[in-house]
VEXDREN-2710 file (C-alpha; in Angstrom, 1 decimal):
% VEXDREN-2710
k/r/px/py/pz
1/UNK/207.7/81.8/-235.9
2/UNK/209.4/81.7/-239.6
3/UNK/211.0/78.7/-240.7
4/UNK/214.6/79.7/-240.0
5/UNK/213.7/80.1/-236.6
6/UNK/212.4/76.4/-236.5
7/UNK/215.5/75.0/-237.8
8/UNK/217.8/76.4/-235.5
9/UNK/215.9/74.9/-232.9
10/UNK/215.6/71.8/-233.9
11/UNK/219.1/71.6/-235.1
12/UNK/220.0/72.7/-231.8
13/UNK/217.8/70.1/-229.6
14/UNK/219.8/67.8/-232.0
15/UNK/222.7/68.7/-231.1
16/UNK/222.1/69.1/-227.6
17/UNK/220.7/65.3/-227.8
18/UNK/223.9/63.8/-229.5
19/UNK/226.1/65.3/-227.1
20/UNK/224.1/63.9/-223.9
21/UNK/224.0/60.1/-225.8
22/UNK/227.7/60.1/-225.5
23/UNK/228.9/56.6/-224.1
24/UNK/231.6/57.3/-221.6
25/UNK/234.9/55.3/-222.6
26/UNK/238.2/55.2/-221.4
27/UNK/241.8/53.4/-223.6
28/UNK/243.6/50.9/-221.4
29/UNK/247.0/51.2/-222.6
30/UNK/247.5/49.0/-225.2
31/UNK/250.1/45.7/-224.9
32/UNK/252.8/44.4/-227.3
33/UNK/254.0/41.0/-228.3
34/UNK/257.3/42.7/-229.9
35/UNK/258.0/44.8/-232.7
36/UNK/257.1/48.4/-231.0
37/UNK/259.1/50.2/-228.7
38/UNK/257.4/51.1/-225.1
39/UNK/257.3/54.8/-226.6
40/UNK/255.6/54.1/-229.9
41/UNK/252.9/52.1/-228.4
42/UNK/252.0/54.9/-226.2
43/UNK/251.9/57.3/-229.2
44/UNK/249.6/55.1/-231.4
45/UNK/247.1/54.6/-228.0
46/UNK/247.4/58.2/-227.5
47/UNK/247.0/59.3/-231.3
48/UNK/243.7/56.7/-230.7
49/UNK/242.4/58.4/-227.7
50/UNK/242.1/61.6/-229.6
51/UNK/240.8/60.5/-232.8
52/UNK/237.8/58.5/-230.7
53/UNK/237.5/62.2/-229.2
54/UNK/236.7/63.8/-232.7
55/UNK/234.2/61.4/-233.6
56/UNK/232.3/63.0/-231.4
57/UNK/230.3/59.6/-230.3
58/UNK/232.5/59.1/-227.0
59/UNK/233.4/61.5/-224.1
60/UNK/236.8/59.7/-223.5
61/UNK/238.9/60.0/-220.3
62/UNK/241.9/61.8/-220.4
63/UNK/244.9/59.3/-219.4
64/UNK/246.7/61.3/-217.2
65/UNK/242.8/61.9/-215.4
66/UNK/242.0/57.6/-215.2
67/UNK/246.1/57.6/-213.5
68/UNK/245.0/59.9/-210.8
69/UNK/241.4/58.4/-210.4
70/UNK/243.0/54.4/-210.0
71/UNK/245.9/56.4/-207.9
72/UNK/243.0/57.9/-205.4
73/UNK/241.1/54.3/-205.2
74/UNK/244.5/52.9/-204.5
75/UNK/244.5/50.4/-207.4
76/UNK/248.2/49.0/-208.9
77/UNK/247.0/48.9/-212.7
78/UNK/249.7/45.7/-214.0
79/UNK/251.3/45.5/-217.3
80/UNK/249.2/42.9/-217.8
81/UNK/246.0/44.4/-217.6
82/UNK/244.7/43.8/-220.4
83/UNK/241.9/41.5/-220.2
84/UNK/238.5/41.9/-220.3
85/UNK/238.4/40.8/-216.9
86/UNK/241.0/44.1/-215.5
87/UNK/238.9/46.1/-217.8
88/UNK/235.6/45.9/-216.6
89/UNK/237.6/46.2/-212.9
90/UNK/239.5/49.9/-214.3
91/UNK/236.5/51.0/-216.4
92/UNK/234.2/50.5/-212.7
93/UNK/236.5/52.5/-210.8
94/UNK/236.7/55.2/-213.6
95/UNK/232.5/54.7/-214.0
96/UNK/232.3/55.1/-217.7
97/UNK/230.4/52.3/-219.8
98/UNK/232.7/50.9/-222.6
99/UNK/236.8/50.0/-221.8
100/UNK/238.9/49.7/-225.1
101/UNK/241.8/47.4/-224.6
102/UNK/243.9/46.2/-227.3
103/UNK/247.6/44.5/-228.5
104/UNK/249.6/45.6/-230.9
105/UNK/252.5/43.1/-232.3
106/UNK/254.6/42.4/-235.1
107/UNK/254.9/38.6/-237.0
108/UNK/258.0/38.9/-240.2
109/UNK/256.7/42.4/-241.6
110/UNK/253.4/42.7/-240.9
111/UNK/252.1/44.8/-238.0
112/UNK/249.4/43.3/-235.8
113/UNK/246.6/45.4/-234.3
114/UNK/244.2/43.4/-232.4
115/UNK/241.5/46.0/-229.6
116/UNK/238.3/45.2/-228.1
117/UNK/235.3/47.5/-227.3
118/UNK/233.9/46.2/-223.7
119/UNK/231.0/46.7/-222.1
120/UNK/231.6/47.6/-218.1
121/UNK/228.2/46.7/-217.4
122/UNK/228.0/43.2/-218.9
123/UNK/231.8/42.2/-219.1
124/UNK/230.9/41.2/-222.4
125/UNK/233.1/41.8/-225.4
126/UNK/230.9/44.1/-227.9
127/UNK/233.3/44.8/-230.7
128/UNK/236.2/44.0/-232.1
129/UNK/238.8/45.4/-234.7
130/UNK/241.6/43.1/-236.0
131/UNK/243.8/44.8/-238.9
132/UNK/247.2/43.7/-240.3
133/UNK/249.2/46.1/-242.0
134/UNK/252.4/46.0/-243.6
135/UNK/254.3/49.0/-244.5
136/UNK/256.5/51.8/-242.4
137/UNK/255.5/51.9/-238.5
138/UNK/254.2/55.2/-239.7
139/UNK/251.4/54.0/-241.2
140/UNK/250.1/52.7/-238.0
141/UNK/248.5/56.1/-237.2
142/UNK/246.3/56.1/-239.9
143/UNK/245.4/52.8/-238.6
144/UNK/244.2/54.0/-235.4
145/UNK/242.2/56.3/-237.1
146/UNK/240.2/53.7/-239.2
147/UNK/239.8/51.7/-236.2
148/UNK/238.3/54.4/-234.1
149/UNK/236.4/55.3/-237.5
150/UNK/234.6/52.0/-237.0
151/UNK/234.0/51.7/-234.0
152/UNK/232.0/54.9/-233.6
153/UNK/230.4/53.3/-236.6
154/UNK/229.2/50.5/-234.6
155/UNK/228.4/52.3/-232.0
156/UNK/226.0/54.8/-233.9
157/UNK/224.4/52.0/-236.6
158/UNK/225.5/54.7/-239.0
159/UNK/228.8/55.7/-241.1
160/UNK/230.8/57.7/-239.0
161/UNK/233.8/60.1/-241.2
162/UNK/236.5/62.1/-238.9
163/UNK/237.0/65.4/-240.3
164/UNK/238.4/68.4/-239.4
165/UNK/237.1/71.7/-241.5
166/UNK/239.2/75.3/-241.1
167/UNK/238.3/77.1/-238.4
168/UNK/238.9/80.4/-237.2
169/UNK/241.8/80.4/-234.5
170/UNK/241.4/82.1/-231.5
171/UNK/239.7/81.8/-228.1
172/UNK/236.2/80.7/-227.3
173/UNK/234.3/78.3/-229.0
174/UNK/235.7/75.7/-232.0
175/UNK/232.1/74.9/-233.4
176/UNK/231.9/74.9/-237.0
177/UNK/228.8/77.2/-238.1
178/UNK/227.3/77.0/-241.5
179/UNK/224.9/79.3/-243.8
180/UNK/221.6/77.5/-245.2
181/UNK/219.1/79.9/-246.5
182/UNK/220.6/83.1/-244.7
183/UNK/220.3/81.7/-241.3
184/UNK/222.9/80.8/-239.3
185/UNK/223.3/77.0/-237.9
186/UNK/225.7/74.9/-236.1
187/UNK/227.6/72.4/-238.1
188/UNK/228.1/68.6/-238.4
189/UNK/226.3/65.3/-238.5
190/UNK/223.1/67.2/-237.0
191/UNK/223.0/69.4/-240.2
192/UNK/224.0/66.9/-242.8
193/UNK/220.7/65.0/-241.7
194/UNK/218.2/67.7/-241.0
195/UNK/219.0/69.7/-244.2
196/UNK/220.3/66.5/-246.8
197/UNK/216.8/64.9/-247.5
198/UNK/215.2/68.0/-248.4
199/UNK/213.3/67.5/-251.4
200/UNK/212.3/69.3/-254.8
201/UNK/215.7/71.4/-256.7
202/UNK/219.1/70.8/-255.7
203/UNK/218.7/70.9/-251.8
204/UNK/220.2/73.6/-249.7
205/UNK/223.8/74.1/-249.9
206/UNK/225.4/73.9/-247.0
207/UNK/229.2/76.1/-246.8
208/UNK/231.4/77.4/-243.8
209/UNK/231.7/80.7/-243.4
210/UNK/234.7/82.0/-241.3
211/UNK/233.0/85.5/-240.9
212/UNK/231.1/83.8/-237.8
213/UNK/232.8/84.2/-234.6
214/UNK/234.4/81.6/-232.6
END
C-alpha cells in the first residue's frame, strides 16, 4: 500500500468521524424588544440557521421540519418561548442536544443581539454571544455569521472560518476535492490538518481542481 493510498484513507476515516461527532441543534425563533420588523427577525434567524449549517460542526433542524415535529406531539410553541426553560422542553421533543435561543433589540442606534447555546441534557446555559452593532440593519447578517462563527468555535476548542470555494454546478455531490501529490482527496478542515504540519520544504500545496466531478 503506497503512501497516497494511506492518506485517502485516513483523510477519509476523518472525515467520516467529523461528520458522525456532529451535535444535533435546532434555532428557536429569535424574540425582539423593538426595532425589527416580525419579517426581518425571521430573515436574520434564518440567515443564522444556514450559516451554523456550513460550519459544518452542527446537523441543524430545518424550521419548517421542528413546526411539523411540535405540530405531531401536539405542542402550542408561545411567542414567548424563549427561555431556557421552553428550550430544553422544544429541543426534547425535537431530540437534538443543544437549543439556540436568542433576542434581538434595538436601544437609540445600536442594534442588540443577545443568543444562548443550551444544553437539552443539563438545562444549563453553555454559551453565550452578546454583540452590539450600530450601522444599517443590513449589517446584521454579517452578524449572524460571526456569531455562528464562534460558536462552532466553542464547540470544537478550535478556530472555526465559514467559507465557500467555487464549485462545479450541477447534480450529485458539492464536496470540494483537492490535488496533494497527484492523488486525489476530499477537501476541508480534515485536509488542512492531515497535510499543514508536514515537515522539511514548503509542505504540500493544497489547490481545487474543478476537473473533478461533482
Amino acid at each position: 500500500m503506497n503512501i497516497r493510498t494511506v492518506l485517502l484513507i485516513l483523510l477519509f476515516c476523518s472525515f467520516v468521524y467529523a461528520q458522525d461527532a456532529k451535535k444535533t441543534i435546532a434555532v428557536l425563533d429569535f424574540q425582539t424588544s423593538g426595532g425589527l420588523s416580525p419579517a426581518e427577525v425571521t430573515t436574520l434567524a434564518n440567515r443564522f440557521r444556514g450559516i451554523l449549517v456550513q460550519t459544518r460542526v452542527f446537523d441543524v433542524v430545518e424550521r419548517e421540519k421542528m413546526n411539523d415535529i411540535l405540530v405531531a406531539q401536539d405542542f402550542n410553541m408561545s411567542d414567548a418561548c424563549n427561555t431556557a426553560e421552553c428550550a430544553v422542553q422544544v429541543g426534547q421533543l425535537l431530540g437534538v442536544e443543544q437549543m439556540i435561543a436568542g433576542d434581538l433589540g434595538k436601544i437609540g442606534q445600536t442594534y442588540t443581539i443577545d443568543l444562548r447555546l443550551i444544553d437539552v441534557e443539563s438545562s444549563k446555559i453553555v454559551g453565550t454571544q452578546t454583540k452590539d452593532y450600530k450601522g444599517e440593519i443590513d449589517g446584521l447578517l454579517s452578524m449572524m455569521t460571526e456569531i455562528a462563527r464562534q460558536f462552532a468555535s466553542q464547540a470544537t476548542g478550535q478556530q472555526v472560518t465559514i467559507s465557500q470555494p467555487s464549485t462545479p454546478t450541477g447534480p450529485g455531490n458539492k464536496m470540494l476535492w483537492y490535488i496533494v501529490g497527484g492523488a486525489a482527496v476530499l477537501g476541508g478542515g480534515a485536509a488542512a490538518l492531515l497535510l499543514g504540519g508536514g515537515g522539511g520544504g514548503g509542505g504540500a500545496a493544497i489547490i481545487p481542481d474543478p476537473s473533478f466531478p461533482n
